[in-house]
C-alpha positions in Angstrom: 8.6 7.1 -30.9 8.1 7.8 -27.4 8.2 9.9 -24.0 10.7 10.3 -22.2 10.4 10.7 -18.3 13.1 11.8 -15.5 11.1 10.9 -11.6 12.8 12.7 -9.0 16.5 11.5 -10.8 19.3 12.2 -8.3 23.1 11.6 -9.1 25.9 11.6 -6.6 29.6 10.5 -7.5 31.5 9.2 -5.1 34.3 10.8 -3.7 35.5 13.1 -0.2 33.2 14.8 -0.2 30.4 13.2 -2.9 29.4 15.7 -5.6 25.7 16.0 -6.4 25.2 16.3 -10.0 21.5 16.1 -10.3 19.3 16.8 -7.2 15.9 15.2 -8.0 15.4 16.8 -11.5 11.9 16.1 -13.0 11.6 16.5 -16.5 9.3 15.0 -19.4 10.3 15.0 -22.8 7.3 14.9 -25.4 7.1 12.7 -28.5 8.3 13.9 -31.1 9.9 17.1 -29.0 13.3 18.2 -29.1 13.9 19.3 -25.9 17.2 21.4 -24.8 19.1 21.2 -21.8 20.9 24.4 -21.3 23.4 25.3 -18.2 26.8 26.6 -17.4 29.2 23.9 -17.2 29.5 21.5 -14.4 25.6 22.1 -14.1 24.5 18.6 -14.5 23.2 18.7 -17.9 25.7 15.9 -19.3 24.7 13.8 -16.1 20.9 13.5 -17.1 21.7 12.5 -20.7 24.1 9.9 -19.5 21.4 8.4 -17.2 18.7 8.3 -20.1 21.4 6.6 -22.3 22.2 4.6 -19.5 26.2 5.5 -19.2 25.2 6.5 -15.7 22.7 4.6 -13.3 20.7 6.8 -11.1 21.2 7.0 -7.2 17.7 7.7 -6.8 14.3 8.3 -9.0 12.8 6.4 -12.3 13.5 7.5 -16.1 10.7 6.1 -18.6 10.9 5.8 -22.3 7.0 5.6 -22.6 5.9 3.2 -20.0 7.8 1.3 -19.3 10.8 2.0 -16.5 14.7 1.7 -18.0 16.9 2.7 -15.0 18.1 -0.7 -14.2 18.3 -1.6 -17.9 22.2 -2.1 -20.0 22.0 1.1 -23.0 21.6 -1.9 -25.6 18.2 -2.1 -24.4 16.9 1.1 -24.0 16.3 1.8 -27.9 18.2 4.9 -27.4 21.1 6.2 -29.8 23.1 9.2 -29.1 25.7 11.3 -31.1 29.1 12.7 -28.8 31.2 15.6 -29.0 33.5 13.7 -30.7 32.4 12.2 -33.9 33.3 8.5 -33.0 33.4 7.1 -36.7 35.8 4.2 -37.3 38.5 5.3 -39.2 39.1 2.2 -40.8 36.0 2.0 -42.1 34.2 3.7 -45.0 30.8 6.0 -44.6 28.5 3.6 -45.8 29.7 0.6 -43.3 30.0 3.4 -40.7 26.5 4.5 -41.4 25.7 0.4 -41.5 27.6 -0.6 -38.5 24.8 -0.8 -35.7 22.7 -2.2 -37.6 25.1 -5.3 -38.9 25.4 -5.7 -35.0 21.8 -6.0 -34.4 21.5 -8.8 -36.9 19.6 -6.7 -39.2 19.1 -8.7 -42.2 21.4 -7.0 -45.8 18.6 -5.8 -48.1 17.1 -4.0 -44.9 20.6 -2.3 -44.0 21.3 -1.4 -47.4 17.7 0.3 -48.0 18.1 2.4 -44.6 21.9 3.3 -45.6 21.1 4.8 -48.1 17.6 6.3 -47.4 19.7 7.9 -44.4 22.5 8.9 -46.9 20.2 10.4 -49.3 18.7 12.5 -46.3 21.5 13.6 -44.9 23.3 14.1 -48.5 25.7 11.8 -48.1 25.6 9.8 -51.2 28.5 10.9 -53.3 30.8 10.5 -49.9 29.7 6.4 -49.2 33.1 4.6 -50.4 35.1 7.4 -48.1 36.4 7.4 -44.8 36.4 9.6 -42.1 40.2 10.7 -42.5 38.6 12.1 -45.8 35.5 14.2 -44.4 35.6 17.4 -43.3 33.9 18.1 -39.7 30.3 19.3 -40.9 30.5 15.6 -43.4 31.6 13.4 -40.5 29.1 15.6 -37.7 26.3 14.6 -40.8 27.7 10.7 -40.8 28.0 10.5 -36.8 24.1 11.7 -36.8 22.8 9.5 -40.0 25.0 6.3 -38.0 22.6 7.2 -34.8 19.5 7.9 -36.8 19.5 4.7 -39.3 18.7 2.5 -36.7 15.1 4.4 -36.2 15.8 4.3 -32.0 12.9 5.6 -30.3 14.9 8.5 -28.1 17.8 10.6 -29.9 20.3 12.2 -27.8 23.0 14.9 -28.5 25.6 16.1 -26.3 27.1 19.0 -27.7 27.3 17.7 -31.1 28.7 20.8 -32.5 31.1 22.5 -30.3 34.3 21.1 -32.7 32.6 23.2 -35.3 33.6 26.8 -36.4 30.9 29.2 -36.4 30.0 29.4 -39.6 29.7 25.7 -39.9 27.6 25.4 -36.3 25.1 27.9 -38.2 24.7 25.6 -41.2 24.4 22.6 -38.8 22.0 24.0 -36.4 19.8 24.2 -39.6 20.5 20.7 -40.6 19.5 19.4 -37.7 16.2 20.9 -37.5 15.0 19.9 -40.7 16.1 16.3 -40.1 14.6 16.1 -36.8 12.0 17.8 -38.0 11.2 15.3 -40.5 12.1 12.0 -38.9 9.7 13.7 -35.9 12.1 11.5 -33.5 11.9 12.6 -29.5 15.3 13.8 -29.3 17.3 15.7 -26.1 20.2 18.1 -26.7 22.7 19.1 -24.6 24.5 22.2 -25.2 26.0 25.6 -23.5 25.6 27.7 -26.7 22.3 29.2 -26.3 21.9 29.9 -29.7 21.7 26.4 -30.3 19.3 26.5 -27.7 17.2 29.4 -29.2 17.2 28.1 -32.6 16.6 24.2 -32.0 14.4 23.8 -29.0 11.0 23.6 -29.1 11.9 24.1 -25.3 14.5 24.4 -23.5 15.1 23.6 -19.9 17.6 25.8 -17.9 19.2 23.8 -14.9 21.6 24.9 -12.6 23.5 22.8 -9.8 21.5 19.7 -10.5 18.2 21.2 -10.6 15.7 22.4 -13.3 15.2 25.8 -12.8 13.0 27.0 -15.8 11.2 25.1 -18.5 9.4 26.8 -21.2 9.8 27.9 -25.1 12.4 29.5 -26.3 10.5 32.7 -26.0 9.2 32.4 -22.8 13.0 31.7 -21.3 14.3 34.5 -23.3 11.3 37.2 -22.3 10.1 35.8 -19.3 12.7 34.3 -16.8 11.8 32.9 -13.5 14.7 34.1 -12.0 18.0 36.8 -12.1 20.1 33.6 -12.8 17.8 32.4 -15.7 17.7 36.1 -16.5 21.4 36.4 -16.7 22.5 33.0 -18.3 19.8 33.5 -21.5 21.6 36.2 -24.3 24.4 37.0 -25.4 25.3 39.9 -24.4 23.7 38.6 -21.1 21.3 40.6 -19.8 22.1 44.0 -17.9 21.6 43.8 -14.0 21.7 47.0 -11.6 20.9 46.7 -8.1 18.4 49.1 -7.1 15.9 49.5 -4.3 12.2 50.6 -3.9 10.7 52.8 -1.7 6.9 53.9 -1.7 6.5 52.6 -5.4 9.3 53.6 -6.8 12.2 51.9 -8.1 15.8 53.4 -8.2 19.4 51.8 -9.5 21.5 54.4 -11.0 20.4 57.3 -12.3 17.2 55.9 -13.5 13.9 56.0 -11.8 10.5 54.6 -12.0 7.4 54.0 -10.9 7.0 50.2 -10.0 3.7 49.1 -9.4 3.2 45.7 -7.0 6.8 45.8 -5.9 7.6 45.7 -2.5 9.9 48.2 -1.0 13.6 46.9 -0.3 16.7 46.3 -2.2 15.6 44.8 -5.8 18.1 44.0 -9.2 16.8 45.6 -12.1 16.9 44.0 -15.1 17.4 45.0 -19.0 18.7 43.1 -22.0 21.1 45.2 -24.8 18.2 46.1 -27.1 16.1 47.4 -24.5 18.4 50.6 -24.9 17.8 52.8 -27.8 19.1 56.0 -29.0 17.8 58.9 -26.7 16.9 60.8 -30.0 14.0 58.0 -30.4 13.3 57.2 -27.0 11.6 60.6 -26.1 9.0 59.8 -22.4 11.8 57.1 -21.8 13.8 56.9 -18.5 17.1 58.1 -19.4 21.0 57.3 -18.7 24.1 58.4 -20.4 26.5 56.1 -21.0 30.4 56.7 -21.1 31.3 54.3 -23.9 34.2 52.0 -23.6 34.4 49.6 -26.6 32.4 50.1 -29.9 32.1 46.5 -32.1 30.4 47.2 -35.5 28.7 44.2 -36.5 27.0 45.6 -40.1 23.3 44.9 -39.4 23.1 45.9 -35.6 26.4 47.5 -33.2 27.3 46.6 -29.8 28.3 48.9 -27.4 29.7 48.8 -24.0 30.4 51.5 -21.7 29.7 52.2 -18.2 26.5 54.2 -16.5 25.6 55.4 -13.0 25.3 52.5 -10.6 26.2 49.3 -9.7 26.5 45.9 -11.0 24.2 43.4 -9.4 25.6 39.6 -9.3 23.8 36.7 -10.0 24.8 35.4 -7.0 22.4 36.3 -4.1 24.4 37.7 -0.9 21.9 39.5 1.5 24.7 41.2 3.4 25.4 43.6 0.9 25.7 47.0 1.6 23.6 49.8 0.2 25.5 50.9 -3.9 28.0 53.4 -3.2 26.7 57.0 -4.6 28.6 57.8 -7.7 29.3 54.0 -8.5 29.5 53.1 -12.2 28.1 49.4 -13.8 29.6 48.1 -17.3 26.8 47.6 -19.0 25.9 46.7 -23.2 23.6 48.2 -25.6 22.2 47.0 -28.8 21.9 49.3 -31.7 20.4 49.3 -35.2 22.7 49.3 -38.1 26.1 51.2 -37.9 26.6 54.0 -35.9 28.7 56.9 -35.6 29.8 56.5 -31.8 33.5 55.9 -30.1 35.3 55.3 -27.8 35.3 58.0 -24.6 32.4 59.7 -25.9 29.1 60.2 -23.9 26.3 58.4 -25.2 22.5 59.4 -24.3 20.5 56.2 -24.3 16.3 55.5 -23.1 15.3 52.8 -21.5 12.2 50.8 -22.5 9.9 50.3 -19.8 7.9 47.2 -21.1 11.4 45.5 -21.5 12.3 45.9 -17.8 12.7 42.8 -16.0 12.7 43.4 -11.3 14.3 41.1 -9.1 13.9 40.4 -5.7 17.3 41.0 -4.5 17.5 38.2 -1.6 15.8 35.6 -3.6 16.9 36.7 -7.4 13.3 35.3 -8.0 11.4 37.6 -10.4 8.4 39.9 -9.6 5.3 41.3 -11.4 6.1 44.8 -11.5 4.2 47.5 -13.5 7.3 49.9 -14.7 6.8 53.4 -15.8 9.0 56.4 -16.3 8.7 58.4 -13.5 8.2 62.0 -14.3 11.4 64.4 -14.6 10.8 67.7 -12.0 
């Protein structure tokens, strides 16, 4: 196995006028790691797996599979193997001389293909499918054959771009899991592209969130999800994404909305305040908690937790930074979502007393969206 290194990697396609893709990303993927590359669409994440496979050359920079510099080199020879969107099996053929294929084209001698097909197969559970073909697979069987046709060739760097996205849910769950265990146990450095960060949460050992071409965080799962570097970090990781009111602070304390609080270290001036779903809880258990009443909209009852949305004093903050913003309106109202506990006996119209934790509280600098250290208390009530 091996590291895998991005230098200073910039892309830029041709065209009127040329559209950067990656914009000197530096990245370094451990051995062993498996490393997730996470962004809205268009972001550039596809772009950087293509250069490592080497389907796209670099316009600038140096990408290293352990030493030794690959940039200029054909994918052949880059000891790479990668796994699409689209399965890519030949129909014609059946899953064993699928699963055999690359290695019949790197002159890899019979007994040693037929011992790694069916190691693979018995891996990946594919032995009681080997005389069928694709047309005869479900998706889950041929996403499993696609990965095991990648994998039996032992290639130093495994990459996966959006290998599941064809899959229903239920089947993506079952995969995700799959996939950790093999990686897991072939311990092969491996980089995954995907948008669904629940892939990312559940796969990564970390994940790195880019944005326009450029890395923006890099960190565990955790620290993305509870700490983000910034309000579009902040607002890309969750799902519901997180809630973001513009607020302001003036002589150490912070207001957006109705709520208020004391925020230690911040500097006065506009800010975005910041606060996933679950960070709301039932005012009946959220006594010393800043409080807000929501006027709920939609109610979705998901069995062990419910969603709801509705809308509270204030104003939405967007992720995209625009100093010349006026002050919020008084008597604005922001859509925002809440995660509750179980089922729960609230609908539609009705007024909804919710707390706020303060040690969930994430404060953004509103002209920069980059995050600050602030200490956030409940101011007291008069």
């Amino acid at each position: 196995m091996a590291t895998v290194t991005l230098d200073e990697v910039r892309k830029v396609f041709a065209g009127k006028p040329p559209t950067v893709a990656l914009e000197g990303l530096d990245l370094q993927i451990e051995d062993g790691e498996m490393l997730i590359l996470v962004g809205p669409s268009g972001c550039g994440k596809t772009t950087a797996l293509r250069c490592v496979a080497g389907l796209e050359k670099p316009t600038s920079g140096r990408i290293l599979i352990g030493e030794h510099e690959v940039q200029e080199l054909p994918p052949r020879k880059r000891d790479v193997a990668m796994v699409f969107q689209n399965y890519a099996l030949y129909p014609y053929l059946t899953v064993y001389k699928n699963l055999a294929f690359g290695l019949k084209e790197h002159k890899v001698p019979r007994p040693e293909v037929d011992r790694r097909v069916r190691e693979m197969s018995a891996i990946l559970g594919l032995d009681a499918l080997l005389g069928r073909r694709p047309a005869q697979l479900s998706g889950g069987q041929s996403q499993r054959v696609a990965m095991g046709r990648a994998l039996v060739r032992e290639p130093h760097v495994f990459l996966l771009d959006e290998p599941l996205s064809n899959l229903d849910a239920k089947l993506r769950g079952q995969m995700r899991a799959e996939i950790l265990q093999l990686q897991r146990r072939i311990g092969v450095t491996s980089l995954y592209v995907t948008h669904d960060q629940a892939e990312a949460m559940t796969l990564g050992d970390r994940i790195a969130v880019i944005n326009a071409g450029r890395l923006l965080q890099l960190g565990t799962p955790e620290d993305v999800f509870r700490r983000p570097v910034s309000l579009f970090v902040a607002a890309f990781m969750g799902t519901p994404s997180m809630n973001l009111l513009r607020g302001e602070v003036a002589g150490g304390v912070l207001r957006a909305g109705s709520v208020e609080l004391h925020a230690g270290g911040a500097p006065d001036g506009p800010v975005v305040l910041g606060f996933r779903p679950e960070a709301l809880l039932p005012a009946r258990s959220a006594a010393g908690l800043p409080q807000l009443e929501m006027t709920v909209d939609v109610v979705e009852e998901l069995g062990n937790e419910t969603l709801v949305y509705g809308e509270v004093p204030g104003e939405v903050a967007s992720v995209e930074i625009d100093p010349t913003l006026p002050p919020p309106l008084p008597g604005s109202r922001a859509r925002v979502a809440a995660r509750l506990q179980g089922f729960t006996d609230v609908h539609s119209g009705e007024a909804l007393p919710l707390g706020l934790r303060t040690d969930a509280l994430h404060v953004f600098d509103a002209a920069t969206g980059a995050a600050l250290a602030v200490e956030a208390e409940a101011a007291p009530t008069s």
